[in-house]
C-alpha positions in Angstrom: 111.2 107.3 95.2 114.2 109.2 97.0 113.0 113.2 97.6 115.2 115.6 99.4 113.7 116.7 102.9 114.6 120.0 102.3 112.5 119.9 99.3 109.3 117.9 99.6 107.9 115.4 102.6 107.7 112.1 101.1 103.9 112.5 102.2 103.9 115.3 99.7 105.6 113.7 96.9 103.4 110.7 97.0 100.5 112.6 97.0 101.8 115.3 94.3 102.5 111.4 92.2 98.9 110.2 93.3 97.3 113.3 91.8 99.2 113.1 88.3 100.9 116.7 88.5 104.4 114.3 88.8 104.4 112.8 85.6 102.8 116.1 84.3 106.1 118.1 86.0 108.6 115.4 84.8 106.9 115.8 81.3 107.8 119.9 81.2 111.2 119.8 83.2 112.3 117.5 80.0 111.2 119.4 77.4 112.0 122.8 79.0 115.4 121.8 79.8 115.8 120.1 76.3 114.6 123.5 74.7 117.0 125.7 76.9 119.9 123.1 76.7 119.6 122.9 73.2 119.2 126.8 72.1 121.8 127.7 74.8 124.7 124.8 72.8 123.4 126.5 69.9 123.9 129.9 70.5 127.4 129.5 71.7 128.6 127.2 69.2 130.0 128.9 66.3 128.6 126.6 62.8 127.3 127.7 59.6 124.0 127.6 58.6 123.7 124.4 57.0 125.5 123.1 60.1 123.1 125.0 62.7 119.7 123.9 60.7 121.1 120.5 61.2 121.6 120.5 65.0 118.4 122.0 65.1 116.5 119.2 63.2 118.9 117.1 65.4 117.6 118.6 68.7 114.0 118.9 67.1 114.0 115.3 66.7 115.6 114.2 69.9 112.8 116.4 71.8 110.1 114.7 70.1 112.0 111.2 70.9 112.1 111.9 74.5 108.2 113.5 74.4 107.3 110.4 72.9 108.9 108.3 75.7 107.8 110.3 78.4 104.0 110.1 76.7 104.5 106.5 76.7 105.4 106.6 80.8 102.6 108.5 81.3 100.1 106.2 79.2 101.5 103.5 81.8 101.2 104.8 84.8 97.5 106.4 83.8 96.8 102.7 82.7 98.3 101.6 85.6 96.3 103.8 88.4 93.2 103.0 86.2 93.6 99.6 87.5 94.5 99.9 90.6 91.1 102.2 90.7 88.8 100.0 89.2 90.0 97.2 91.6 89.5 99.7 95.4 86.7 100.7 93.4 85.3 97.0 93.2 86.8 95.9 97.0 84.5 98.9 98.3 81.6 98.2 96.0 81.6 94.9 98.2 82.6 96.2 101.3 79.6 98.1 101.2 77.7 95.3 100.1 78.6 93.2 103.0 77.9 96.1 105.3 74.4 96.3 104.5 73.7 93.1 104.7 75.1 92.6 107.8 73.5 95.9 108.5 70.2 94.5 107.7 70.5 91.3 108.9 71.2 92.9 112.5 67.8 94.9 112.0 65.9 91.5 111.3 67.7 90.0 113.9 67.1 92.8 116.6 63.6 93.3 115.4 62.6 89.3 115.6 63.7 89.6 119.6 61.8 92.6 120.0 58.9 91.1 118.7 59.3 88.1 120.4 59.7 89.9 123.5 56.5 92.1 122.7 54.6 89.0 122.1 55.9 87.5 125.2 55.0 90.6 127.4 51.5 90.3 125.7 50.6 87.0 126.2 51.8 87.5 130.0 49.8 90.5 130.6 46.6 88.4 128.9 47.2 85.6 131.7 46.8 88.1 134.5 43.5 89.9 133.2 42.3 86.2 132.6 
């Protein structure tokens, strides 16, 4: 995604996408700009009535067009991150899992020497009182 430096960090853009407020801003820059585009042409365009309540069923109808589309992006991309969730979500889920069993099979291993080291101690301090 190109983004002006002057404007936003690519840092910040990806994380202003990661977050969802993106699609949420494209989604109101559209209809905003359809709205004011629209009422502006209308304004300054001399039509009669029949003509203007046409333009503006025209305009009604291409805003709801383009809502639609952008509604459809958005399902997408939510469906999209959703995924890519659920799957860090299950490579952490067994990263952890491998941690603690490593984790624990360090402790067995660590306690088994000290034992063996304890017993070893023992049975040398059990010679010498002999």
């Amino acid at each position: 995604m190109w983004v002006h430096s002057d404007i936003m960090t690519k840092k910040e853009a990806e994380e202003l996408e990661s977050d969802g407020r993106f699609w949420g801003s494209i989604v109101a820059g559209t209809i905003i700009g359809l709205i004011v585009g629209g009422s502006v042409a209308l304004l300054f365009a001399p039509k009669s009535g029949r003509e203007l309540r046409g333009d503006l069923e025209d305009a009604a109808e291409t805003v709801r067009e383009k809502a639609e589309a952008t509604l459809d992006d958005l399902q997408e991309a939510a469906q999209k991150l959703a995924q890519t969730s659920r799957t860090l979500l299950d490579e952490t889920r067994e990263n952890v899992v491998r941690s603690v069993e490593a984790g624990r099979d360090a402790y067995d291993k660590k306690r088994q020497e000290l034992t063996n080291e304890l017993e070893e101690k023992l049975r040398g301090d059990d010679t010498k009182t002999a």
